[in-house]
DRENNULUM-124214 format. One record per residue (C-alpha): chain; x, z, y; residue number from 0. Coordinates in pm, 1 decimal, always signed. Layout:
DRENNULUM-124214
  cadena         x         z         y  num
       A         X         Z         Y  NUM
...
***
This chain:
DRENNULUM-124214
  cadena         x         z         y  num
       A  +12046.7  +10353.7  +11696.9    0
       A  +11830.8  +10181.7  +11990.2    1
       A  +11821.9  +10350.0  +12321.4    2
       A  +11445.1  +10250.0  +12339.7    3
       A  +11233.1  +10197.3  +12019.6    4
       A  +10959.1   +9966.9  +12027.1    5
       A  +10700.2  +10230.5  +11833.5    6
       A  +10710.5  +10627.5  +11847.8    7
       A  +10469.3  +10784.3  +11607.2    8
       A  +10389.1  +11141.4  +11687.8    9
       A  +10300.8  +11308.0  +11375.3   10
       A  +10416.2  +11259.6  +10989.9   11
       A  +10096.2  +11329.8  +10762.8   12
       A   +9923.1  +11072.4  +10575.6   13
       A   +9858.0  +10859.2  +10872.5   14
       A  +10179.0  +10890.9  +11053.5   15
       A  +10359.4  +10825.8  +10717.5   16
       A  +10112.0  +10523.1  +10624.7   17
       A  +10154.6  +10371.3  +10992.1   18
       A  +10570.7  +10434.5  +10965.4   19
       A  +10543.7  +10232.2  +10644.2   20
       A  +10316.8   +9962.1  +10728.0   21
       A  +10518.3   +9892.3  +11022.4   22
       A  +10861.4   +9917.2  +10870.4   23
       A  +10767.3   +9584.3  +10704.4   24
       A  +10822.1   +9420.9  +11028.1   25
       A  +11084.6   +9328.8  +11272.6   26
       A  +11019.9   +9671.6  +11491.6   27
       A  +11277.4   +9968.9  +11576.1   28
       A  +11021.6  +10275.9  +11485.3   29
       A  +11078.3  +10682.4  +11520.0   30
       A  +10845.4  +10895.4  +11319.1   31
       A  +10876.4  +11224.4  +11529.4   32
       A  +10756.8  +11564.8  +11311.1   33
       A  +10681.5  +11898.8  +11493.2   34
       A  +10773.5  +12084.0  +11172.4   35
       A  +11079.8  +12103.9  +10962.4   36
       A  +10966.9  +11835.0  +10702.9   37
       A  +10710.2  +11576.2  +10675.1   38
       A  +10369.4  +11665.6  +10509.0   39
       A  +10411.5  +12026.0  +10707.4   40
       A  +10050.0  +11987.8  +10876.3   41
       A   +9718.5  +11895.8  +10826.7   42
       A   +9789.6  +11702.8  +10501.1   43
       A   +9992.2  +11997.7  +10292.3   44
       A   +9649.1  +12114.0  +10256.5   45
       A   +9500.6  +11849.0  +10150.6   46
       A   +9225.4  +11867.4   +9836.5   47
       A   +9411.1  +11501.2   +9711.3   48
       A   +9073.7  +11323.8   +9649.7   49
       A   +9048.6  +10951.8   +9728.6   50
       A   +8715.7  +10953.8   +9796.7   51
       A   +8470.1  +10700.5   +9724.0   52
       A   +8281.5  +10578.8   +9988.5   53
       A   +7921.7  +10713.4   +9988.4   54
       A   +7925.4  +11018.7  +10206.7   55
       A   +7911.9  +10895.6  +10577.5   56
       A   +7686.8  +10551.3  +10678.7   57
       A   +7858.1  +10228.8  +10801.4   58
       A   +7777.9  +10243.7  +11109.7   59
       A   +8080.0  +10526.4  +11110.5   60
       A   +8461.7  +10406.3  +11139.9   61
       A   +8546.7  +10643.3  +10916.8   62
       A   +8325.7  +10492.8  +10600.3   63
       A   +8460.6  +10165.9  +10670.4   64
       A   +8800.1  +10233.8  +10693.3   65
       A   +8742.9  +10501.9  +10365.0   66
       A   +8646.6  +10174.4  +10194.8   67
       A   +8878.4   +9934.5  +10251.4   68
       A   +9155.8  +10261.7  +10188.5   69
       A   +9013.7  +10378.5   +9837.7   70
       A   +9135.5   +9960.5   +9743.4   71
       A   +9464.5  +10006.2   +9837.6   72
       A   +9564.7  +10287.9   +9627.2   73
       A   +9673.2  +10099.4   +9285.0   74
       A   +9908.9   +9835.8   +9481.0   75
       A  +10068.8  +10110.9   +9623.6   76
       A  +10128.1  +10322.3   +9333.8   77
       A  +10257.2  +10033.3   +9178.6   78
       A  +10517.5   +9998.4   +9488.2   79
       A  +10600.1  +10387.1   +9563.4   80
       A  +10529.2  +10545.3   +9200.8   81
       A  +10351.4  +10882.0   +9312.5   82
       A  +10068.1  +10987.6   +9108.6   83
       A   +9733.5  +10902.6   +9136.6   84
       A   +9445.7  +10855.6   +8883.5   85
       A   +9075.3  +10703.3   +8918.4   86
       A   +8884.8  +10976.1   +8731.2   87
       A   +8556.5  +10900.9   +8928.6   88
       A   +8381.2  +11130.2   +9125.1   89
       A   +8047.7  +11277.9   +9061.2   90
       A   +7735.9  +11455.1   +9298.8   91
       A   +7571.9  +11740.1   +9066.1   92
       A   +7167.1  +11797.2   +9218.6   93
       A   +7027.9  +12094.2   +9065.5   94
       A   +6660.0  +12049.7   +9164.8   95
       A   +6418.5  +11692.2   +9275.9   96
       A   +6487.8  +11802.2   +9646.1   97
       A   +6848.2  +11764.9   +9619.6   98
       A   +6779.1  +11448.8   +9381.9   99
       A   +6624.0  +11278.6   +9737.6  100
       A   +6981.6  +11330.9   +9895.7  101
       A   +7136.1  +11179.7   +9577.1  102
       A   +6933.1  +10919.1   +9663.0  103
       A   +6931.7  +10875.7   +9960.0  104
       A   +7374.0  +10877.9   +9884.0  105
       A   +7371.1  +10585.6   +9682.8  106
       A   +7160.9  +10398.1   +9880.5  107
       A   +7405.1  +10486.1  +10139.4  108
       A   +7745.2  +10402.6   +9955.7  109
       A   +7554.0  +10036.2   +9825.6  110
       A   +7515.3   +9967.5  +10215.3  111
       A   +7876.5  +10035.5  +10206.0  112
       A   +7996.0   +9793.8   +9945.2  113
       A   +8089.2  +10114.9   +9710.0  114
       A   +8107.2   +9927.1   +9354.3  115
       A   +7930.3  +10059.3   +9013.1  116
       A   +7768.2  +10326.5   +9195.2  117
       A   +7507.0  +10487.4   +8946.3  118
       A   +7236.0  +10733.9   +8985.4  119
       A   +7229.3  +10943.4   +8645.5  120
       A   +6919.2  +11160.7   +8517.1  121
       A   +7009.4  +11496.7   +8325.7  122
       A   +7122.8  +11339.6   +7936.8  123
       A   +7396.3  +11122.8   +8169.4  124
       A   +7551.4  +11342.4   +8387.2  125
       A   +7644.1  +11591.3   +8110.0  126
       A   +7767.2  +11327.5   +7922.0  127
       A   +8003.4  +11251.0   +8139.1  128
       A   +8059.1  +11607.9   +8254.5  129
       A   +7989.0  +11835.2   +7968.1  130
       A   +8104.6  +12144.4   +8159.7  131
       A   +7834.6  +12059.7   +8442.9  132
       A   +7577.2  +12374.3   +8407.3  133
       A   +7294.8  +12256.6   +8248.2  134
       A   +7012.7  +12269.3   +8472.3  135
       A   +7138.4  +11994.7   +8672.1  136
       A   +6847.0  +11782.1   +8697.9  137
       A   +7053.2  +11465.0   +8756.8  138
       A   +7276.3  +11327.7   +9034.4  139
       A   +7534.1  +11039.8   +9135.3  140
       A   +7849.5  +10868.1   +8964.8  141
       A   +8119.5  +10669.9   +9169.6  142
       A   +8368.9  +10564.5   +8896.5  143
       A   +8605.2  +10439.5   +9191.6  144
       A   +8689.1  +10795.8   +9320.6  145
       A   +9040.8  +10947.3   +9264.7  146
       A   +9316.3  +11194.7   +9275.8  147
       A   +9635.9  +11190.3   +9443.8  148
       A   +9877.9  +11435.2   +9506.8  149
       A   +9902.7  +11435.0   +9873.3  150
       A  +10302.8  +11543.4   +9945.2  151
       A  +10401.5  +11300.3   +9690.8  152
       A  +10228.8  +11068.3   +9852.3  153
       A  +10314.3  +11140.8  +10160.1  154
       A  +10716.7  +11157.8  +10061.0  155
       A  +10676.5  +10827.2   +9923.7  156
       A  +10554.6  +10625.9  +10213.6  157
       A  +10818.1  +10783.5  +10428.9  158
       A  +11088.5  +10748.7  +10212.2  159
       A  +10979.4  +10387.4  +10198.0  160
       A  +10982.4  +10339.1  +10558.8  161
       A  +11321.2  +10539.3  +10598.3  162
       A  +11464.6  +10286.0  +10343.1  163
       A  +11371.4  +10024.7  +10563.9  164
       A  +11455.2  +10100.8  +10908.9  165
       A  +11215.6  +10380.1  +11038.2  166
       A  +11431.3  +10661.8  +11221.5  167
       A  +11258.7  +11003.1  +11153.4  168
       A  +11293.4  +11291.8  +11342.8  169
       A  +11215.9  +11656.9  +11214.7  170
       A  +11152.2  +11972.0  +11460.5  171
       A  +11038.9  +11732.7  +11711.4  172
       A  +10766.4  +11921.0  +11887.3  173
       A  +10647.3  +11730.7  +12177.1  174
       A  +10581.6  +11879.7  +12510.8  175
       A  +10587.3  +11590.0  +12775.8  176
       A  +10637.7  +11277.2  +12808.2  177
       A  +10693.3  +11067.8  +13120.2  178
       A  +10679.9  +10598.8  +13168.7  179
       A  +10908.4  +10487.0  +13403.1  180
       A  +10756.9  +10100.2  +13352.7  181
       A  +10942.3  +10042.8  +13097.7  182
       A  +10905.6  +10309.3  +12850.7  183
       A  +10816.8  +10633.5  +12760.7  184
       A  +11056.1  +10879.6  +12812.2  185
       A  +10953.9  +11189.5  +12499.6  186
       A  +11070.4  +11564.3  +12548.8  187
       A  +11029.0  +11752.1  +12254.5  188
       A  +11052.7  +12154.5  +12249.8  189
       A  +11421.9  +12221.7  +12201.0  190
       A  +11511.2  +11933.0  +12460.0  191
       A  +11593.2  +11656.5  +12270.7  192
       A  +11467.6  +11310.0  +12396.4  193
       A  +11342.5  +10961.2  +12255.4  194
       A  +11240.1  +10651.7  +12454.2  195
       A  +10996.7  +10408.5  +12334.9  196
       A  +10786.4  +10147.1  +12484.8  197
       A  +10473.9  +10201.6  +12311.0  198
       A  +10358.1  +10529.6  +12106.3  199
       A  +10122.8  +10615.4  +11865.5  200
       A   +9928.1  +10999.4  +11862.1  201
       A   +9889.4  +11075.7  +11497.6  202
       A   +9954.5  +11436.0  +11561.0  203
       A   +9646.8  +11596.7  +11339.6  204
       A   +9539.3  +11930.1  +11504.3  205
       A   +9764.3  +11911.8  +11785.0  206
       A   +9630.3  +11543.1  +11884.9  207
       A   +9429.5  +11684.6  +12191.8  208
       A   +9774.6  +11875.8  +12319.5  209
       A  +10013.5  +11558.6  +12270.9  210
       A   +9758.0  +11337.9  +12438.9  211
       A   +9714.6  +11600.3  +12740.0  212
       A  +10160.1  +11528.7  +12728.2  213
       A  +10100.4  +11157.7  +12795.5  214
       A   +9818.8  +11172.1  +13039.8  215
       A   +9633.8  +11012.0  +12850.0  216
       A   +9205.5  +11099.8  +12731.4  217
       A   +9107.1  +11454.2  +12740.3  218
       A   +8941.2  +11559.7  +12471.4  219
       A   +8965.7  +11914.5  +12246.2  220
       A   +9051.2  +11890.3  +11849.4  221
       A   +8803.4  +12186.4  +11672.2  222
       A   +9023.2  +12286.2  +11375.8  223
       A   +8753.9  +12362.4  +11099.7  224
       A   +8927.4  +12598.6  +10881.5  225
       A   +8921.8  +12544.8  +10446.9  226
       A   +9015.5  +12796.9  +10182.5  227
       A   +9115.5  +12657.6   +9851.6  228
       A   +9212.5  +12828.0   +9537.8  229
       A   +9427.5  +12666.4   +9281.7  230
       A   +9366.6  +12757.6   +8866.6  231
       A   +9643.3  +12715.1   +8607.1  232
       A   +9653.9  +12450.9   +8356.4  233
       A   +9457.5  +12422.8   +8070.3  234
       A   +9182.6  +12632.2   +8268.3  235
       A   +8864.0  +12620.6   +8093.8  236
       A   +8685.7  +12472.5   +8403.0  237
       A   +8895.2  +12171.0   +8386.4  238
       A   +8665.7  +11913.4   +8444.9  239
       A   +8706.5  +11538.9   +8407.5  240
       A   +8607.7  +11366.8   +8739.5  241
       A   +8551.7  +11586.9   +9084.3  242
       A   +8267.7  +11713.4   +9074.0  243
       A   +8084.7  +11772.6   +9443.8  244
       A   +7765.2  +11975.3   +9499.0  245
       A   +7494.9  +11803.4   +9703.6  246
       A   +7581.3  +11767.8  +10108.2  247
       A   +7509.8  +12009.4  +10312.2  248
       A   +7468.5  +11922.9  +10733.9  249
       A   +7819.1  +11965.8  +10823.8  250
       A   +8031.3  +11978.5  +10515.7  251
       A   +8044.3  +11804.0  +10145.5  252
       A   +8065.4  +12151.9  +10033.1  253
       A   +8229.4  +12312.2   +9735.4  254
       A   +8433.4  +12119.7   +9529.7  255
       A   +8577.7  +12143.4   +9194.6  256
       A   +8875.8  +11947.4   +9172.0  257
       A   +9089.2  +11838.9   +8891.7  258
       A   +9444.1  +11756.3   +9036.0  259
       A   +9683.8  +11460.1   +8907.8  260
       A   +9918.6  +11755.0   +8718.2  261
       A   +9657.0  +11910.0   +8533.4  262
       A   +9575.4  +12196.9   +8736.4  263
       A   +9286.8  +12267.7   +8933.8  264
       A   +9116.1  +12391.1   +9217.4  265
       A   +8797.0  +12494.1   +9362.1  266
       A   +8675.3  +12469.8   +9710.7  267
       A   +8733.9  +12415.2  +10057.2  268
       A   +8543.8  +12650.0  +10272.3  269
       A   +8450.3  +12491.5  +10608.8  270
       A   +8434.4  +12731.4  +10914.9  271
       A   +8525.0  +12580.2  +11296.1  272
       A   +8813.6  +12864.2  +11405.4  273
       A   +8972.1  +12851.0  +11774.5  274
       A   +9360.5  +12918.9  +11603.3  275
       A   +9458.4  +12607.8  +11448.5  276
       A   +9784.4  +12785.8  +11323.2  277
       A   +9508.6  +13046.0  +11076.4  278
       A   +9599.6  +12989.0  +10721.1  279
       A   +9487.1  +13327.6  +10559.1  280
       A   +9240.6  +13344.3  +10262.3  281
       A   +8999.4  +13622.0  +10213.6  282
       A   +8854.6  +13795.1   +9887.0  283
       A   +8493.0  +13742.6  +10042.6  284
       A   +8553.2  +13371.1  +10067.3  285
       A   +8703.3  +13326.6   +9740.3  286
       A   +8386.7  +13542.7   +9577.7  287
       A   +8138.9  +13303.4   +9832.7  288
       A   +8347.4  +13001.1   +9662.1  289
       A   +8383.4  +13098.7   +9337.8  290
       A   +8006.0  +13194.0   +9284.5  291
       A   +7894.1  +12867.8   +9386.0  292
       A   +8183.2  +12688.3   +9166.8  293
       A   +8030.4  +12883.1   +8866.2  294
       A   +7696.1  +12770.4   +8943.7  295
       A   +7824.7  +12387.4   +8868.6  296
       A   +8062.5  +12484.7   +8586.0  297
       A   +8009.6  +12833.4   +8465.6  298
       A   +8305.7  +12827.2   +8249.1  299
       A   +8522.2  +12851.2   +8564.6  300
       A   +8657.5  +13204.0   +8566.0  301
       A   +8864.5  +13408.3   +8846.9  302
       A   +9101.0  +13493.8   +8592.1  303
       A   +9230.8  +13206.4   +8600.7  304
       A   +9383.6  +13214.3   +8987.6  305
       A   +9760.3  +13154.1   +9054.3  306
       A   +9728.4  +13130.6   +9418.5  307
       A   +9524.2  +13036.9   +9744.8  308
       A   +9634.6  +12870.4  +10040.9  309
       A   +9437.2  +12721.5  +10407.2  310
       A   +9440.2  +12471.9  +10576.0  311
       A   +9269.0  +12313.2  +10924.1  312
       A   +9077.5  +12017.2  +10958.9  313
       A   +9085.5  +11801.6  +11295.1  314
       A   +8732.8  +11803.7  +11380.7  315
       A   +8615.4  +11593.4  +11717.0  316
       A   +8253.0  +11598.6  +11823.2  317
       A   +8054.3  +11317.3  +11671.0  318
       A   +8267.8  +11374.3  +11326.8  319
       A   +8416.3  +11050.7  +11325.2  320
       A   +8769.8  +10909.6  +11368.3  321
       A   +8866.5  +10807.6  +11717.3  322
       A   +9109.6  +10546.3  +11670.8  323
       A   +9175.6  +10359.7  +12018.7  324
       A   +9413.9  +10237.1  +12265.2  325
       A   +9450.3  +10425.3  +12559.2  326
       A   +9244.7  +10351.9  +12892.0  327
       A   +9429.9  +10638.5  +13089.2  328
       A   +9799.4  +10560.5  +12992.3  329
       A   +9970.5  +10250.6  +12917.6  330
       A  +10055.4  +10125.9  +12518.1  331
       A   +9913.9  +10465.0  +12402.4  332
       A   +9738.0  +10451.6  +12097.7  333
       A   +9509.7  +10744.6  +12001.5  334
       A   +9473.8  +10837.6  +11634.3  335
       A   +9271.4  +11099.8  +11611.6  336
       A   +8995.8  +11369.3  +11456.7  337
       A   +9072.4  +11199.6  +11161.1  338
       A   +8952.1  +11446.7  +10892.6  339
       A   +8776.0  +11384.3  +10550.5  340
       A   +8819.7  +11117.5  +10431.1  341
       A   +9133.3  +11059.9  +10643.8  342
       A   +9351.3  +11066.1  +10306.7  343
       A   +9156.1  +10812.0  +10125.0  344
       A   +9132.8  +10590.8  +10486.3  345
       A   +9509.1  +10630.5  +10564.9  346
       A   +9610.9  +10300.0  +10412.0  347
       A   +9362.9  +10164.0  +10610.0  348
       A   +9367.2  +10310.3  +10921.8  349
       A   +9763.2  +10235.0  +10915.6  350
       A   +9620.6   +9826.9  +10906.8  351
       A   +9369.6   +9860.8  +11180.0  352
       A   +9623.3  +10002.6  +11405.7  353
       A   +9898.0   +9723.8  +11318.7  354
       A   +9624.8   +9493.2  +11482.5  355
       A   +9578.5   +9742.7  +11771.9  356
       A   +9929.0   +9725.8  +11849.2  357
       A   +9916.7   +9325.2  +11817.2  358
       A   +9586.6   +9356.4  +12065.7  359
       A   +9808.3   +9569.1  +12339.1  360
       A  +10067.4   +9267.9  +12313.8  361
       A  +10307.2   +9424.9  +12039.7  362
       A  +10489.6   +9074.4  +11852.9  363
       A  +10480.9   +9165.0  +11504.6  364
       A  +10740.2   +8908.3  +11300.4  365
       A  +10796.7   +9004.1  +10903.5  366
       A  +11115.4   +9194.4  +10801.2  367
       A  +11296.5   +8912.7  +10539.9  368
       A  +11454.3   +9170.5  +10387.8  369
       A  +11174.3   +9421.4  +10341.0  370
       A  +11174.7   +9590.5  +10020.8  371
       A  +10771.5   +9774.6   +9941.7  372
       A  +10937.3   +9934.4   +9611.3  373
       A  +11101.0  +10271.0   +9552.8  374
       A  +11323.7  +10364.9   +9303.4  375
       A  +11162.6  +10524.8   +9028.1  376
       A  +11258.4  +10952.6   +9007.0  377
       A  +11326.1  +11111.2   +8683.6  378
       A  +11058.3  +11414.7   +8572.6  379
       A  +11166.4  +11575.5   +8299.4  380
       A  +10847.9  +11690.2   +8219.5  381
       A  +10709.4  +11327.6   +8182.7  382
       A  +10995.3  +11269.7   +7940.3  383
       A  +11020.1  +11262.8   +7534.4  384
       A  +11291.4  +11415.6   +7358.7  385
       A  +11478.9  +11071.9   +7321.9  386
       A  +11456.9  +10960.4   +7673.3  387
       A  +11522.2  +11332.6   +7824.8  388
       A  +11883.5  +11339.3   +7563.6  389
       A  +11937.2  +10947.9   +7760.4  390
       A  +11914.8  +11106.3   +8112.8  391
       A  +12093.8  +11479.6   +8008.4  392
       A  +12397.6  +11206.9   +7885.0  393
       A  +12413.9  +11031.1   +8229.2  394
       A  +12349.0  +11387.5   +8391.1  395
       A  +12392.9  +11722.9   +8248.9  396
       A  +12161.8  +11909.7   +8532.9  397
       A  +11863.9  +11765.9   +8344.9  398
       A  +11933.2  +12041.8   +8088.9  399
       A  +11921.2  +12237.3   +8318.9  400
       A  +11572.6  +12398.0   +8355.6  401
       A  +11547.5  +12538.9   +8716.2  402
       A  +11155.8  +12620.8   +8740.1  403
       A  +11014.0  +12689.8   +8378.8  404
       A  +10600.7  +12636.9   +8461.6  405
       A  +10629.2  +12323.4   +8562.1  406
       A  +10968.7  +12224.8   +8405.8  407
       A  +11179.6  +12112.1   +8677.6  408
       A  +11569.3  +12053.5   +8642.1  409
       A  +11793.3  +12114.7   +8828.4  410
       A  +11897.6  +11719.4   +8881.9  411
       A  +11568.2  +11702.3   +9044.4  412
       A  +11625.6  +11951.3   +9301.7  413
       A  +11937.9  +11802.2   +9382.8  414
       A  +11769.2  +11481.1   +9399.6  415
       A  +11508.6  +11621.2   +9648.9  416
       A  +11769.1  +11763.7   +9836.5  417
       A  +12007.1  +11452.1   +9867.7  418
       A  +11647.2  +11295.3  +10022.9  419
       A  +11665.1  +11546.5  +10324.5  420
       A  +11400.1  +11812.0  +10198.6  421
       A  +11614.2  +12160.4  +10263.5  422
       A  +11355.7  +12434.1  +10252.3  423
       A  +11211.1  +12595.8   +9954.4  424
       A  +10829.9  +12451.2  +10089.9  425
       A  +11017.6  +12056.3  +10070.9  426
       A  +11140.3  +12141.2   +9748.7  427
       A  +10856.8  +12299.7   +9616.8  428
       A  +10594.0  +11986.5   +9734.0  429
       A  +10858.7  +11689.9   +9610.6  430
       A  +10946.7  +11870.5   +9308.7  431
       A  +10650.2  +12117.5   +9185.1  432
       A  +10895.8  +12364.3   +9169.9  433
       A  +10746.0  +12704.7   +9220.2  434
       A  +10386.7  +12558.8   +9174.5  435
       A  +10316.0  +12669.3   +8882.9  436
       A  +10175.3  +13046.7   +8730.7  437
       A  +10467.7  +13227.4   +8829.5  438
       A  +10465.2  +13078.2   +9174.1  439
       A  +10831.3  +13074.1   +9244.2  440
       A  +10846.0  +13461.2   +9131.2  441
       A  +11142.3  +13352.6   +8857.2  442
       A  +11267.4  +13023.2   +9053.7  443
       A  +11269.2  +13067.7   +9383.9  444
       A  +11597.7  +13228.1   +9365.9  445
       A  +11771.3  +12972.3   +9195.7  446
       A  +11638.5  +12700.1   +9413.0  447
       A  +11763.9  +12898.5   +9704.6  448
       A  +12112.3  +12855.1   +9566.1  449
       A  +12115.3  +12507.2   +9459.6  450
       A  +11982.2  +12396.1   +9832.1  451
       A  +12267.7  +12590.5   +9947.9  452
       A  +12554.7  +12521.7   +9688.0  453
       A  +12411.6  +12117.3   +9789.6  454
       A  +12408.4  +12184.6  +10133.3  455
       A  +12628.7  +12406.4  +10301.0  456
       A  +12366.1  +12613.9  +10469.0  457
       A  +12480.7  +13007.4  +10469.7  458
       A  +12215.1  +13144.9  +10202.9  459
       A  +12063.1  +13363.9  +10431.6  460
       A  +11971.1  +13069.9  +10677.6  461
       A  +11732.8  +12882.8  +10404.6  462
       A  +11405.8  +12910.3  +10485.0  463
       A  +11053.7  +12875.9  +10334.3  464
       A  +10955.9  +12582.3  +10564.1  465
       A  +11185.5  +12589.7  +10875.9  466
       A  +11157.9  +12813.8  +11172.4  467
       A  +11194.2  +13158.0  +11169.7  468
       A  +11065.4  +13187.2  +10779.7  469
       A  +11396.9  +13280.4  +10623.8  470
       A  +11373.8  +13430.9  +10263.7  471
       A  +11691.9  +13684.5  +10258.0  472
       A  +11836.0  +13922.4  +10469.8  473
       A  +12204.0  +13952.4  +10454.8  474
       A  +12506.1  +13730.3  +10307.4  475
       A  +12516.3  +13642.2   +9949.0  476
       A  +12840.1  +13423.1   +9850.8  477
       A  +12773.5  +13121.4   +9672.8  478
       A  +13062.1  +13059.9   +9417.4  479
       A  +13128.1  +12657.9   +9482.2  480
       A  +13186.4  +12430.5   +9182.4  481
       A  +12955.3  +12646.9   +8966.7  482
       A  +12593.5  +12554.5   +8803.0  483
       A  +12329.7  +12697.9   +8877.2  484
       A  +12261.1  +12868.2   +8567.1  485
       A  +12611.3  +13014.7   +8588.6  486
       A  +12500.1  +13133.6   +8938.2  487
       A  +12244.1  +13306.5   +8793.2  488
       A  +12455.7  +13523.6   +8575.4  489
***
């Protein structure tokens, strides 16, 4: 390993992972340094997973132009990491002629953007293409080029791509100083560990203000603004075919309802600014505020249908745009920050513009021969027909075996998530979709406790939910070695 890397990135969400990626394809030693116990731990594990299209915010904003030039890049790199994703279109329900003036005035906005096929649709339209839409819509807008994604997936991919090609990444790195010597950057993180690097990137989400404050570099104060989100199971009556989005409020694109890449679906976020950006409870009046205006779009949508909530924090910075910059106060610092919705959609893109940032603070950027984009493709057994599951059960047995039944997940893929460095029952659960589904891990948690530590070596009692002090048992429970999990289970 280098004593001093050319590139630290602070931070391993979207951006962090898109910017470790990009700039694996060059001839650059890189550490991706993570504050949490796995990547996609932050800001982006609560992501909604829409690739948005590229009418809400005017082009005179960073963030629409980068959310344009993003939404593009989405196919190419399916193609290259394989995670899903799926242009269902996106659609903006109006539900009186007022509201049909901010449709308007949306499309007008989104064709000063460049946003293709954009369509304004009267009444007989829009419920064509959204038959579940309540109707007394009067009309509204249709962007054919918005998508879904499934954010950790994502995420995962784009890391495991740079990992593959030379990026060192560095979990429970929580950084708390830093110090330049004229040289390079010298980085403490919590526990005491250090890395040196000449130049550093702050992608650090909701904790950009504090690791900028570490570098004496801008001062500036990230708001988080706090979203609920409640996820339905498959086959819920509500599912709808593209996203559908109310009309725009001031300060928020409002409720959502959201049809996700594995066939479930959710409704929301809330949007309230919050001084604790660690707050990640949910609230029965919230989820009556967001289901009541979810039924007003698509009244088939029914509470009933709940198999969990979860929060999550947006990094909001005054103005509402992304502040993507290098650093006047300290030297080959760039800042990467407030970047909120659409920062998932822009990532791709944002991880480009600062490439050239780093090129503009004198960064030599020289291709990586043997760069490889692609990842190997992973088995899902749920993806599988009968004859190609019996092909991979022949090469491996553990595909038999059926560790989470909702969202049928072997046990060969747990390994496999495992052998990739994700150790907690969170990592597994976000590469996998094991314990996502009704049950919510209430019949395979248990068994994917076991496997991680059978795999592993970690005592049982020291796995944890997602690293810190969230362990999941109290006391020792001997794991028998050699044996399967489903004789485990016996």
């Amino acid at each position: 390993m280098n004593d001093v890397f050319d590139v630290a990135i602070i931070g391993a969400g979207a951006i962090g992972a898109a910017l470790a990626r990009r700039l694996s394809a060059y001839d650059l030693s890189v550490a991706l340094l993570e504050r949490c116990a796995d990547v996609c731990f932050g800001v982006s594990k609560a992501n909604s997973g829409i690739i948005h299209a590229g009418f809400h915010h005017p082009v005179s904003s960073l963030k629409a132009r980068l959310e344009i030039r993003g939404n593009l890049m989405f196919e190419q790199l399916q193609h290259e990491l394989g995670f899903p994703f799926k242009r269902v279109g996106i659609i903006v329900a109006a539900f009186s002629y007022e509201e049909m003036k901010t449709v308007e005035h949306l499309y007008e906005q989104g064709v000063a953007n460049g946003v293709p096929r954009l369509e304004i649709c009267g009444r007989e339209r829009l419920l064509m293409l959204e038959p579940k839409l309540n109707p007394d819509t009067v009309g509204g807008l249709y962007a054919p080029t918005g998508g879904i994604v499934e954010p950790y997936r994502y995420v995962f991919a784009l890391v495991e791509s740079a990992v593959r090609n030379g990026v060192a990444l560095k979990t429970e790195f929580r950084v708390v100083r830093a110090q330049h010597d004229g040289e390079a950057y010298s980085i403490e993180s919590e526990a005491g560990h250090r890395v040196r690097a000449r130049r550093v990137i702050n992608a650090a989400g909701l904790h950009a203000d504090q690791v900028s404050a570490a570098f004496g570099a801008e001062a500036f104060t990230i708001v988080p603004r706090k979203g609920e989100e409640f996820l339905l199971e498959r086959n819920a009556a509500g599912f709808p075919n593209q996203v559908i989005f109310p009309v725009p409020g001031r300060h928020t694109k409002g409720i959502l309802v959201i049809p996700t890449v594995e066939g479930t679906m959710m409704v929301g976020p809330t949007a309230v600014e919050t001084e604790d950006k660690e707050d990640v409870e949910t609230t029965s009046d919230n989820l009556d505020r967001v289901f009541a205006q979810a039924m007003y779009m698509v009244p088939v949508i029914s509470k009933r249908e709940i198999i969990t909530s979860f929060a999550g924090s947006r990094p909001v910075l005054p103005g509402n745009d992304f502040y993507i910059g290098i650093s006047r106060s300290a030297p080959h610092f760039i800042q990467v920050a407030g970047i909120q919705s659409p920062g998932l959609t822009a990532s791709p893109a944002i991880a480009e513009y600062v490439k050239d940032l780093l090129k503009q603070d004198g960064q030599g950027l020289t291709e990586k021969a043997a760069y490889d984009p692609f990842l190997p493709p992973s088995a899902r057994v749920r993806e599988k027909n009968p004859a190609e599951l019996d092909a991979l059960m022949s090469e491996d047995p553990h595909y038999g075996h059926i560790a989470c039944r909702c969202e049928s997940v072997s046990e060969a893929e747990i390994v496999e998530a495992i052998r990739k460095g994700h150790t907690t029952l969170d990592g597994i659960k976000f590469y996998t979709r094991a314990g996502m589904g009704r049950c919510q891990g209430g019949f395979c948690s248990y068994r994917v406790i076991k496997i991680i530590a059978r795999e592993t070596g970690i005592p049982i009692e020291e796995i944890t939910k997602r690293g810190g002090g969230s362990r999941l048992l109290l006391g020792k429970i001997p794991v028998a070695q050699g044996e399967s999990s489903e004789q485990q289970m016996k």
